[in-house]
DOROMAR-697373 format. One record per residue: residue in one letter; x, y, z of N, C-alpha, C, O in turn. Coordinates in pm, whole numbers, plus 50000, padded with zeros to 5 digits. Example, Ala and Ser with C-alpha at 12.3 -4.5 7.8 and 13.67 -1.06 7.14 Angstrom:
! DOROMAR-697373
REC   torba      nu      nv      nw     cau     cav     caw      cu      cv      cw      ou      ov      ow
REC       A   51319   49431   50780   51230   49550   50780   51320   49670   50780   51424   49668   50846
REC       S   51285   49775   50708   51367   49894   50714   51290   50003   50787   51341   50114   50804
! end
This chain:
! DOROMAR-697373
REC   torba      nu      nv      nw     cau     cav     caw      cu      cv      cw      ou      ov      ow
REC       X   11772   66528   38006   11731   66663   37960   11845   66725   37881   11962   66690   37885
REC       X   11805   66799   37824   11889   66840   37701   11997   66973   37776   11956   67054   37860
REC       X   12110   66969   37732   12217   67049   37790   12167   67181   37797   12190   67237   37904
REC       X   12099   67252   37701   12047   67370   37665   11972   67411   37776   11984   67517   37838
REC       X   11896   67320   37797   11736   67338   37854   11803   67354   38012   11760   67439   38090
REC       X   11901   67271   38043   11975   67288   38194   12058   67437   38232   12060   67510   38331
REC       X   12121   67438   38104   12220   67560   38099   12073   67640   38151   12036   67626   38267
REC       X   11990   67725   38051   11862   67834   38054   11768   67823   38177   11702   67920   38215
REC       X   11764   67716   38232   11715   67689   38376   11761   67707   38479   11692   67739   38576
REC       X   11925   67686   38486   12025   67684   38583   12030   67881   38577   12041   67955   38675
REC       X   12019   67921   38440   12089   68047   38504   11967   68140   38535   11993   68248   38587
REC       X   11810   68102   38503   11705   68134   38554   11710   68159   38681   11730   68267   38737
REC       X   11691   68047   38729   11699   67964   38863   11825   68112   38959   11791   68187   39050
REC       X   11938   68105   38904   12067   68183   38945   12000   68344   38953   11994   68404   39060
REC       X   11954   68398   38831   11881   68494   38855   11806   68543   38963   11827   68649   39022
REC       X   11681   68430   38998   11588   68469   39067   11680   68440   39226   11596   68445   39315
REC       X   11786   68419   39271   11895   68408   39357   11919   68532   39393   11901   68605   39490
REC       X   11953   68536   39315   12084   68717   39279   11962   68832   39342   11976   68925   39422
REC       X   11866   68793   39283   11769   68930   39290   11679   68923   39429   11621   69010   39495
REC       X   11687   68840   39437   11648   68757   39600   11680   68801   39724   11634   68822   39837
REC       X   11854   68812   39606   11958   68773   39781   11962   68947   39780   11980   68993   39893
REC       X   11947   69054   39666   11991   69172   39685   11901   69254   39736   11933   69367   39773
REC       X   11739   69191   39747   11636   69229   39782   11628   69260   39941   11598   69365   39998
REC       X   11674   69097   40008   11703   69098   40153   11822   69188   40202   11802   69276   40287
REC       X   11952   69162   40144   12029   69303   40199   12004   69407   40178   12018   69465   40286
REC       X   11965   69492   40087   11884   69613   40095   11822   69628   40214   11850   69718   40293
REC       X   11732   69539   40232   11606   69572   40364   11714   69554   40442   11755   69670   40444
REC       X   11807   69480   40520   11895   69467   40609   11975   69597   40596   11981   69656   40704
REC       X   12018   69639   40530   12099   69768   40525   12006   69890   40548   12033   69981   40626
REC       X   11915   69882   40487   11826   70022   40525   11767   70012   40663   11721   70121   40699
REC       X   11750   69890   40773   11703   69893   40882   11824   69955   40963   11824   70037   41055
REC       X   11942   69878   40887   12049   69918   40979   12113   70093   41010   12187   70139   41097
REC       X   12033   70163   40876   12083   70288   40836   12007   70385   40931   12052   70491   40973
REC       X   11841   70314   40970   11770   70409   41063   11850   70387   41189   11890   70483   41255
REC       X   11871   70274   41220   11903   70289   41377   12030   70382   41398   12048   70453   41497
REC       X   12135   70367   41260   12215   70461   41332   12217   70616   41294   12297   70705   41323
REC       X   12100   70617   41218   12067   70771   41246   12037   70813   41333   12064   70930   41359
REC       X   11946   70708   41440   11957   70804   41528   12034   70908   41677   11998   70985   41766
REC       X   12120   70863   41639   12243   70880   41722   12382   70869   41667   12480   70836   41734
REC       X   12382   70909   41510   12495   70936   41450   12491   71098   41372   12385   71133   41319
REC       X   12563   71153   41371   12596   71313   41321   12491   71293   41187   12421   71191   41180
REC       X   12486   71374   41106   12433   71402   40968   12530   71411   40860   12614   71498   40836
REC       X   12496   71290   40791   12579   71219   40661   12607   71377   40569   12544   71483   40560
REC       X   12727   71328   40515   12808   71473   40463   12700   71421   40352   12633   71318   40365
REC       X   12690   71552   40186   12617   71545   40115   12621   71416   40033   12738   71378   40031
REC       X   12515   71308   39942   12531   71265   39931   12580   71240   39784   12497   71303   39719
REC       X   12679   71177   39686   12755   71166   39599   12680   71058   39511   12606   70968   39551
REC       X   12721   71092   39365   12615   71001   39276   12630   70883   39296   12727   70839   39358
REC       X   12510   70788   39234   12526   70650   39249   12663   70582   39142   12672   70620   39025
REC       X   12763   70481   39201   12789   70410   39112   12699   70334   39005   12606   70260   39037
REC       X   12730   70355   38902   12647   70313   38774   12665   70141   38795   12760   70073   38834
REC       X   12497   70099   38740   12425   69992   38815   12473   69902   38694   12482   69929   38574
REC       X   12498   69792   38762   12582   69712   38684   12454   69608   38608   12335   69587   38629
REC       X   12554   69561   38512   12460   69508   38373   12411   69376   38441   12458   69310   38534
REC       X   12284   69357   38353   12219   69288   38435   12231   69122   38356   12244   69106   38235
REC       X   12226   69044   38428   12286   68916   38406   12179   68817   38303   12066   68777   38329
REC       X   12256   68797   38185   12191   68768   38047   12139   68637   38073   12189   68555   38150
REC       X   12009   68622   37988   11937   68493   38010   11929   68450   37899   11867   68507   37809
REC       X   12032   68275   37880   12032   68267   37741   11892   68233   37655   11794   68185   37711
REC       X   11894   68252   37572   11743   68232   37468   11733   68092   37462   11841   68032   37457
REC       X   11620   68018   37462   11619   67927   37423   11578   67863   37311   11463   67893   37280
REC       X   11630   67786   37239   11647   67764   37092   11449   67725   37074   11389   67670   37166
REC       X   11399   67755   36981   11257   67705   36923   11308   67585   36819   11418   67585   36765
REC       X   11223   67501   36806   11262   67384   36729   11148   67424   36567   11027   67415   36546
REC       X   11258   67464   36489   11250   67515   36349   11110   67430   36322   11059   67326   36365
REC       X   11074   67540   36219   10895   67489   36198   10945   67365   36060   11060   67369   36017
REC       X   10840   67262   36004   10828   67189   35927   10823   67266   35769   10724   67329   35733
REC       X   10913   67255   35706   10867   67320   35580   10790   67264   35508   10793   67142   35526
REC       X   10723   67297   35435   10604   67260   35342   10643   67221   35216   10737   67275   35157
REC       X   10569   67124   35166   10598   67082   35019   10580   67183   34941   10515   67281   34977
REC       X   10653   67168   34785   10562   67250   34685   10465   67238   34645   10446   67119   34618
REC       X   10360   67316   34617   10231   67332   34555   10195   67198   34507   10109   67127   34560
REC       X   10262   67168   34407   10261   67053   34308   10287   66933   34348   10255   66835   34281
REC       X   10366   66924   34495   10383   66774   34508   10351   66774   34653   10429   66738   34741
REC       X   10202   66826   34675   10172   66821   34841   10072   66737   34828   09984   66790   34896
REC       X   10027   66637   34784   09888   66553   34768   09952   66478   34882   09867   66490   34970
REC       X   10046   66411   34931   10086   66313   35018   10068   66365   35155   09992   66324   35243
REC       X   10162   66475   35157   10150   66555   35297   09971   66584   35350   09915   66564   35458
REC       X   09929   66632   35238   09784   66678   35289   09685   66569   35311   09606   66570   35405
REC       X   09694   66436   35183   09645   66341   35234   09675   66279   35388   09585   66251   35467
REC       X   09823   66264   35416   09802   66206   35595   09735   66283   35608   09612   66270   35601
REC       X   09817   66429   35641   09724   66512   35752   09583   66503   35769   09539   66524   35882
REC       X   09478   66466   35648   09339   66459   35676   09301   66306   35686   09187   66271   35714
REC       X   09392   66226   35664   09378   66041   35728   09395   66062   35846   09330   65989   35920
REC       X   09488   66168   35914   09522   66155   36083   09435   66258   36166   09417   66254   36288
REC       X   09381   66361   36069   09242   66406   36131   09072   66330   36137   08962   66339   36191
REC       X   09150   66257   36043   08954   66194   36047   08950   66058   36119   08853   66010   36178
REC       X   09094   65996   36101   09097   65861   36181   08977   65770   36119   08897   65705   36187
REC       X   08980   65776   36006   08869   65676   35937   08838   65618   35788   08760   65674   35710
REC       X   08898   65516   35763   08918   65494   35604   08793   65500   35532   08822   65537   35418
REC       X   08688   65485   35540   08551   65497   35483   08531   65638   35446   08499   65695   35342
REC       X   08573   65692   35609   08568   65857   35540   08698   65904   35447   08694   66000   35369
REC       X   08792   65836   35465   08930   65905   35405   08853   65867   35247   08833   65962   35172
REC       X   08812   65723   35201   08799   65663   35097   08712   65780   34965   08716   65780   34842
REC       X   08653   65849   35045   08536   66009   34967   08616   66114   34890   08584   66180   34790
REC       X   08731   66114   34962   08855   66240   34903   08936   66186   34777   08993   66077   34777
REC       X   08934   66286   34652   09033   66233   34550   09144   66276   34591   09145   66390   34637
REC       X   09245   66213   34588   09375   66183   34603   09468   66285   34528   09582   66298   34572
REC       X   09430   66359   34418   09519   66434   34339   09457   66557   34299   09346   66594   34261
REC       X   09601   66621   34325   09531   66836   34335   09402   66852   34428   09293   66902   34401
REC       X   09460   66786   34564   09346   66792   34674   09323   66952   34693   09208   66999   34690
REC       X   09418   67020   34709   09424   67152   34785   09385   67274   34686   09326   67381   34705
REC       X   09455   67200   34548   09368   67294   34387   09179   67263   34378   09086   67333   34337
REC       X   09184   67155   34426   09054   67143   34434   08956   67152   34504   08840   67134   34464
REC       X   09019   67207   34712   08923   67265   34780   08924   67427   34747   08839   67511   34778
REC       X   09039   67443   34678   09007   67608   34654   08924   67658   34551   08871   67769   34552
REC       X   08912   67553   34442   08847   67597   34316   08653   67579   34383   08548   67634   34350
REC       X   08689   67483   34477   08548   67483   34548   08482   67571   34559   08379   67618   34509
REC       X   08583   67601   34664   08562   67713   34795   08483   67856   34693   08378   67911   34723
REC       X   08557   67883   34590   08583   68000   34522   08416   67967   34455   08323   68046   34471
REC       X   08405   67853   34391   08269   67836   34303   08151   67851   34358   08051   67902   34307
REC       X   08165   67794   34491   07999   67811   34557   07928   67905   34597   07809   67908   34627
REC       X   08001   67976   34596   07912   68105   34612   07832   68180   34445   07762   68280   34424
REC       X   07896   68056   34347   07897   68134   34202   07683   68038   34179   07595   68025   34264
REC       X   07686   68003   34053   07542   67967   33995   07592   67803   33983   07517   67720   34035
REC       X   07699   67761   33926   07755   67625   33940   07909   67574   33982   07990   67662   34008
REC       X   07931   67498   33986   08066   67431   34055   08078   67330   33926   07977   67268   33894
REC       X   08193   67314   33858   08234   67187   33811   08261   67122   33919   08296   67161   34030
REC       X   08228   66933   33839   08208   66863   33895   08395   66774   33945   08443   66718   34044
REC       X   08437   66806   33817   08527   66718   33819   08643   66826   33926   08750   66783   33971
REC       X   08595   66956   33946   08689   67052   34064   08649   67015   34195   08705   67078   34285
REC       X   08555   66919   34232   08440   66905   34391   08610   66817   34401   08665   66762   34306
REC       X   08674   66829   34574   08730   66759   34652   08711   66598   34654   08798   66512   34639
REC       X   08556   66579   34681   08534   66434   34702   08440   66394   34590   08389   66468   34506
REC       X   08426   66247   34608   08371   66174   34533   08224   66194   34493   08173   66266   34578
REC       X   08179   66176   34445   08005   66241   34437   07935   66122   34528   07972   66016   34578
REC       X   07800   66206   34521   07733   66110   34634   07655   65958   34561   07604   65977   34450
REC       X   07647   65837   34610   07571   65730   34573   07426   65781   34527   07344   65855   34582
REC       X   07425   65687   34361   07318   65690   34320   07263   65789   34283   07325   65894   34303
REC       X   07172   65796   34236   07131   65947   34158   07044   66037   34244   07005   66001   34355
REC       X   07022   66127   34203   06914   66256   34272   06779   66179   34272   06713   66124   34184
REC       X   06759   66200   34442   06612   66090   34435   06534   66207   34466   06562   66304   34537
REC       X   06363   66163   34357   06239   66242   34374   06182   66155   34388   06208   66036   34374
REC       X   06043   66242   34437   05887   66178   34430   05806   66270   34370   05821   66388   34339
REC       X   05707   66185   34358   05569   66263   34313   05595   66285   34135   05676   66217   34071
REC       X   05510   66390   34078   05533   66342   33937   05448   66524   33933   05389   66577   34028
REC       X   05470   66587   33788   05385   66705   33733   05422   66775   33874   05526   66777   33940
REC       X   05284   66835   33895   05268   66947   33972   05266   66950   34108   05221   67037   34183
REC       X   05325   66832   34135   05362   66737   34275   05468   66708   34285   05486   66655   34395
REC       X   05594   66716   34199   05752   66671   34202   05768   66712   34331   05700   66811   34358
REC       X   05840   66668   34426   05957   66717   34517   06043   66627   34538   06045   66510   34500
REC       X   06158   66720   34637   06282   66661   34664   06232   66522   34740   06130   66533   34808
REC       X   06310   66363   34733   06198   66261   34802   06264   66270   34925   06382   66307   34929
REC       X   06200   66238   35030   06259   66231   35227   06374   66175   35214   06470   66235   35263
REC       X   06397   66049   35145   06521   65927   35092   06665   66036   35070   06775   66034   35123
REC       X   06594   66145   34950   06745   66213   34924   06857   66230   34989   06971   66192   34958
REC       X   06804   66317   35127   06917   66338   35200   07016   66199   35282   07110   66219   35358
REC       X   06967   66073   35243   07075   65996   35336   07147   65937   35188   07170   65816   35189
REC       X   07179   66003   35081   07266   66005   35005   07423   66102   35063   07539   66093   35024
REC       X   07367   66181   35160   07486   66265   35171   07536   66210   35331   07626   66251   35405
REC       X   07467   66134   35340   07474   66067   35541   07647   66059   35557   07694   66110   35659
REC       X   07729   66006   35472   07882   66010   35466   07912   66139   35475   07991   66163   35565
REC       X   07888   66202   35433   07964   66383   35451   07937   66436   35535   08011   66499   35611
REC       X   07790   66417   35541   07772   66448   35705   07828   66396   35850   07820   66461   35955
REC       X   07860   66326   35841   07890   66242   35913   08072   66335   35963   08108   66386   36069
REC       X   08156   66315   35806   08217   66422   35834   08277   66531   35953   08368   66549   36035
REC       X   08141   66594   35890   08098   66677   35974   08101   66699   36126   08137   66797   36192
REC       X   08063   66604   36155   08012   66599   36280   08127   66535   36320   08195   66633   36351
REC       X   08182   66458   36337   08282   66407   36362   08419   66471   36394   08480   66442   36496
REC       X   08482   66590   36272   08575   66637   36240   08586   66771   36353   08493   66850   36370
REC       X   08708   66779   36418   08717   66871   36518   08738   67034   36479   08841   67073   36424
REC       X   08659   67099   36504   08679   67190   36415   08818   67267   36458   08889   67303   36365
REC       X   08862   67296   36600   08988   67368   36634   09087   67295   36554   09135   67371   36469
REC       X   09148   67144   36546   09204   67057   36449   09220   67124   36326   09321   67185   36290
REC       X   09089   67105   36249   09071   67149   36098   09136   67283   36133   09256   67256   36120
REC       X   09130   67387   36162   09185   67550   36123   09326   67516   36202   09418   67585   36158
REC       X   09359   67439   36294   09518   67430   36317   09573   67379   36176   09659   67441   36113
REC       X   09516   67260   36133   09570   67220   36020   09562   67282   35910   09659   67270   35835
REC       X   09451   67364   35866   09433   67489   35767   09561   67613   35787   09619   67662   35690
REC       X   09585   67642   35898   09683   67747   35900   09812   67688   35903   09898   67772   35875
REC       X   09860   67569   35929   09973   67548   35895   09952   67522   35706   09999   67626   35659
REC       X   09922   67465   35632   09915   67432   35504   09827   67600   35450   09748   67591   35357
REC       X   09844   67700   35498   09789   67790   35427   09850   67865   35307   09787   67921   35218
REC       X   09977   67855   35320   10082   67930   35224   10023   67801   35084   10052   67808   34964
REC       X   09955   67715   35136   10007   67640   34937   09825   67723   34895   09793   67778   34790
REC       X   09732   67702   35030   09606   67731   34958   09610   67910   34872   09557   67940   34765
REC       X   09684   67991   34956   09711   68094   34893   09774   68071   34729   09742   68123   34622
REC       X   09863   67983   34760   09929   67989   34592   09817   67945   34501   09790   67999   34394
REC       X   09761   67849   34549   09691   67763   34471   09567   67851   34420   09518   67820   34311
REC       X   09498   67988   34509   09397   68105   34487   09471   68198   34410   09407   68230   34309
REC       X   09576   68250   34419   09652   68317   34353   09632   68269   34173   09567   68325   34085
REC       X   09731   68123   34168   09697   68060   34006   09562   68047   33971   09539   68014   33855
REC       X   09459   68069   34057   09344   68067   33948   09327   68210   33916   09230   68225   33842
REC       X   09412   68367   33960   09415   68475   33893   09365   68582   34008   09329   68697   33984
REC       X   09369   68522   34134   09321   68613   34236   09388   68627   34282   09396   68562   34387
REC       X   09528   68750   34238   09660   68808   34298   09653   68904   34421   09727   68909   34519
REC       X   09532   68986   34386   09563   69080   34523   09482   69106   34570   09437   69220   34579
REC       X   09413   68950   34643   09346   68916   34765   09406   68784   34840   09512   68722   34836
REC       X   09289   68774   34907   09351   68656   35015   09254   68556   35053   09143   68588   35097
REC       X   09289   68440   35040   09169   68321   35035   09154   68314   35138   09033   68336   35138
REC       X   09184   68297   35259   09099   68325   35398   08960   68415   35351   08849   68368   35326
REC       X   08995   68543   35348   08909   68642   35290   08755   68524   35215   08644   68488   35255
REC       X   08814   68509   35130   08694   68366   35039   08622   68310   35121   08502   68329   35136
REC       X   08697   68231   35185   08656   68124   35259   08572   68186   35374   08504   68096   35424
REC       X   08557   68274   35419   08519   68323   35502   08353   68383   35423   08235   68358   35447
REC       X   08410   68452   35344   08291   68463   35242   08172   68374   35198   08050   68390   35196
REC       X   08267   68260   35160   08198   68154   35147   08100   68053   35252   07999   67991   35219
REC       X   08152   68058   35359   08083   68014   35501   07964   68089   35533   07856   68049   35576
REC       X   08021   68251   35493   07884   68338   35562   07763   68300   35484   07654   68296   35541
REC       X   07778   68264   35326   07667   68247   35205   07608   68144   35237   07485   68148   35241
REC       X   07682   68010   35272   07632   67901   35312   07548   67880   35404   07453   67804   35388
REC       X   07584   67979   35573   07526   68021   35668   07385   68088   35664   07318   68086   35767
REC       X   07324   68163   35525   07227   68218   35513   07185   68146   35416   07121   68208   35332
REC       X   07202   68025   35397   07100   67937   35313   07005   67977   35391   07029   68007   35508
REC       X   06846   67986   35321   06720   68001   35361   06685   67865   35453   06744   67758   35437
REC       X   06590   67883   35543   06505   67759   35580   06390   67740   35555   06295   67809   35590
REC       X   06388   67614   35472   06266   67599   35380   06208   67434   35460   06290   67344   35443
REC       X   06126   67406   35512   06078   67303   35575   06056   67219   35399   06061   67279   35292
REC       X   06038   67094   35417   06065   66987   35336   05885   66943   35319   05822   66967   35422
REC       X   05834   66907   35249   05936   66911   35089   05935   66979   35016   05823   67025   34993
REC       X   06038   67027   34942   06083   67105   34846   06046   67086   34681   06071   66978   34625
REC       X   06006   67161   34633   05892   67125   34520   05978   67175   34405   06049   67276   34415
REC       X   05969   67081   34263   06073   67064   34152   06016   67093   34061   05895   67090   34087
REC       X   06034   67119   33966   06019   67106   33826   06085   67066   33707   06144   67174   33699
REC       X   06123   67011   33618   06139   66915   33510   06143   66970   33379   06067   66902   33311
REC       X   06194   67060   33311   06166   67157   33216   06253   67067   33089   06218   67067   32971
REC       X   06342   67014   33128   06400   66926   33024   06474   66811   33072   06405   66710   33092
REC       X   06626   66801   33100   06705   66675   33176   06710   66723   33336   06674   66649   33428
REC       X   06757   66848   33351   06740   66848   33494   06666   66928   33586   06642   67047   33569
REC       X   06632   66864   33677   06601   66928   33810   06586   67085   33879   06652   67128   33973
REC       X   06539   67115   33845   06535   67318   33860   06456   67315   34005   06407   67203   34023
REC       X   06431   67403   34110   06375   67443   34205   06238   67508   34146   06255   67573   34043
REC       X   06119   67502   34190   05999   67576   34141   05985   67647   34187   05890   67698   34127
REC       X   06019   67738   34306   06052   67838   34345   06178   67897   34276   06291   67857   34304
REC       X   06155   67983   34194   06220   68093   34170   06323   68138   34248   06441   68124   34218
REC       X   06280   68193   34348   06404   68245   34433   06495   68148   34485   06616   68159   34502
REC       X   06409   68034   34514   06547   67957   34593   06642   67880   34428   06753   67830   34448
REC       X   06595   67883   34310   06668   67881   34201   06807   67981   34216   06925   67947   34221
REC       X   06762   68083   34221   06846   68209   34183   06996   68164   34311   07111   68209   34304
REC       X   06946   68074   34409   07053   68121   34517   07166   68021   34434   07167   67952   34332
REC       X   07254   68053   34538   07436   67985   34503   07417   67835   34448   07317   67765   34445
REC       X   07505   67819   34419   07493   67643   34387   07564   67585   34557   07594   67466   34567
REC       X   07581   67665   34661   07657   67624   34778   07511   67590   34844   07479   67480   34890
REC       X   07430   67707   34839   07305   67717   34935   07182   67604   34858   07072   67560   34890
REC       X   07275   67591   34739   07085   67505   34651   07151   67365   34681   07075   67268   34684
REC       X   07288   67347   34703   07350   67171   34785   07287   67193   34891   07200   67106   34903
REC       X   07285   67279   34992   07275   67282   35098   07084   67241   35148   07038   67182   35246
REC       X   07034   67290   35059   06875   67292   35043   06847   67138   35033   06766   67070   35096
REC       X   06938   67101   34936   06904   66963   34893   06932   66827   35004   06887   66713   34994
REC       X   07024   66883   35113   07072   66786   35189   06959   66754   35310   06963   66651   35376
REC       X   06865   66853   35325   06748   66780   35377   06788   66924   35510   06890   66993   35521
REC       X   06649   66924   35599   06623   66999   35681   06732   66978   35864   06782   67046   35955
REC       X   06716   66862   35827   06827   66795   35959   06977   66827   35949   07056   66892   36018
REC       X   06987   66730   35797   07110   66771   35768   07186   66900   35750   07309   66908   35742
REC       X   07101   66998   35744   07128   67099   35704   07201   67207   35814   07304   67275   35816
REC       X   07082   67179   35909   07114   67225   36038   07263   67201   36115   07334   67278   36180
REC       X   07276   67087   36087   07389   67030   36142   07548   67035   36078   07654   66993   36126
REC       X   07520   67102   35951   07601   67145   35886   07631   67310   35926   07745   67343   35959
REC       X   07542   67392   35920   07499   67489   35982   07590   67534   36113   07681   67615   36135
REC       X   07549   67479   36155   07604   67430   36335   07808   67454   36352   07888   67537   36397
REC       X   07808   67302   36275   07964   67335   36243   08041   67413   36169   08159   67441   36187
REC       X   07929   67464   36038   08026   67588   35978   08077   67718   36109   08191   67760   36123
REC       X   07947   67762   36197   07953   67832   36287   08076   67794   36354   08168   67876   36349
REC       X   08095   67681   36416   08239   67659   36507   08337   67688   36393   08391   67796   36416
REC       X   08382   67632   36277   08498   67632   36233   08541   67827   36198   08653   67876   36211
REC       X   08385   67921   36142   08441   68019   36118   08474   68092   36296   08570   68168   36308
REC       X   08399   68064   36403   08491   68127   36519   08596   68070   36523   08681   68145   36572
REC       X   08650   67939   36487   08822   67941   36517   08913   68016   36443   09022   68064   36475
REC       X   08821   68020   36291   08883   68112   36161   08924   68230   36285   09041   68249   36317
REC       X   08810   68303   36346   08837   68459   36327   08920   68482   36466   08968   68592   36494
REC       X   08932   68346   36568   08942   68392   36660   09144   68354   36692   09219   68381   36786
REC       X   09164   68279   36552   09273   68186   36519   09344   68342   36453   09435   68402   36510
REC       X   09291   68381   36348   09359   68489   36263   09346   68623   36341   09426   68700   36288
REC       X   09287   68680   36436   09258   68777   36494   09270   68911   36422   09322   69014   36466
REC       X   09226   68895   36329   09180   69034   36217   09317   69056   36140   09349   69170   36105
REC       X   09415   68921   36110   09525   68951   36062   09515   68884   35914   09436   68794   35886
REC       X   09599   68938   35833   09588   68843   35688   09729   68751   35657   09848   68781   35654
REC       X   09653   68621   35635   09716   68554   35624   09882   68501   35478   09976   68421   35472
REC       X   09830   68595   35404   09898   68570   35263   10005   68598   35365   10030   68493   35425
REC       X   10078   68698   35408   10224   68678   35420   10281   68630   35603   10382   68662   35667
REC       X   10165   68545   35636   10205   68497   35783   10300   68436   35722   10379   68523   35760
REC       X   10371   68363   35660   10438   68214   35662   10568   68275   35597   10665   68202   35573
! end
């Protein structure tokens, strides 16, 4: 055991002695003080206390200095382990691009709540194979098949611990701030976003399957109107199928209670 840790224990330990031993003579002295009152004269007046002596210092014990963080620019390594040693799985690690990981969950984060997301800003790899339909004219819909295009992310999902993920989010939070900051959002705070962003996702509509398309030129539009108009977060989310959806659903819920219950109504830009 480390010298420190003996020294701060030993004089603990010495403390709870001292205060112990002064506890029991007290009571021994004050029993002794009734008995001879009663058959001793009446104590002349009584004179102030000697001033109570300083009380015996407990050394601090040293904290073992936190890990400093890479710069902005050269954290792809650091953040890559950290999410190889959270997911424990090369198939899943194999989905994540490798470079401006952390520029690119923020430019995410920030887009989905918007009408589109560039593609080449999405974190991971796109999904196998193209957008599958059925039916044809006034019968298009999304086909049942679609959603096990996204079965890897989901999977994710389900898998990934959510207390983990926000331990590991709040230590690496100072670069996601910088990284929200350079896209021109100085005086706010990407927690704030992200949080934003979960709730939008969270009120994707529930629309039982299948989901009916239309074809107006190269792509894919919703024939419903309204569910057009929603986020490009909530119209992924539509698309991943009724199961999947849920289950995505599910875990956004756990990760934002660790968010709120992790940050406790505090802002994060200048924790670090």
């Amino acid at each position: 055991m480390d010298r420190k840790w003996l020294i701060a224990i030993g004089s603990i330990v010495l403390l709870g002695a001292l205060i112990t031993g002064y506890k029991f003579w007290k009571h021994k002295h004050a029993q002794a003080e009734i008995v001879q009152a009663e058959v001793a004269p009446p104590l002349p007046p009584m004179q102030a206390p000697a001033s109570t002596p300083a009380p015996i210092p407990i050394p601090e014990i040293e904290k073992p200095p936190a890990i400093p963080l890479p710069q902005l620019a050269k954290s792809d390594n650091i953040v890559f382990d950290a999410l190889t040693e959270l997911l424990s799985n090369q198939s899943h690690i194999k989905l994540f691009h490798t470079k401006r990981i952390i520029h690119k969950i923020v430019a995410t984060i920030v887009n989905l709540t918007q009408q589109r997301v560039p593609v080449n800003l999405m974190p991971f790899n796109p999904p196998p194979r193209h957008f599958l339909t059925a039916g044809s004219g006034s019968h298009l819909i999304i086909s049942p098949q679609n959603q096990s295009r996204y079965n890897s992310y989901v999977t994710i999902a389900e898998v990934t611990n959510a207390k983990k993920l926000v331990t590991l989010y709040i230590r690496l939070y100072p670069l996601f701030q910088q990284s929200y900051e350079e896209l021109g959002y100085h005086n706010s705070y990407f927690n704030d976003r992200l949080i934003e962003t979960i709730d939008d996702l969270l009120e994707t509509p529930d629309i039982k399957d299948p989901i009916k398309l239309i074809q107006p030129k190269y792509f894919y539009l919703f024939a419903d109107t309204d569910l057009e108009e929603l986020s490009v977060g909530q119209k992924i989310m539509l698309r991943l199928g009724n199961i999947n959806t849920r289950l995505i659903k599910t875990r956004l819920n756990e990760i934002k209670q660790e968010l709120v219950q992790n940050m406790n109504g505090t802002k994060l830009r200048n924790a670090y």
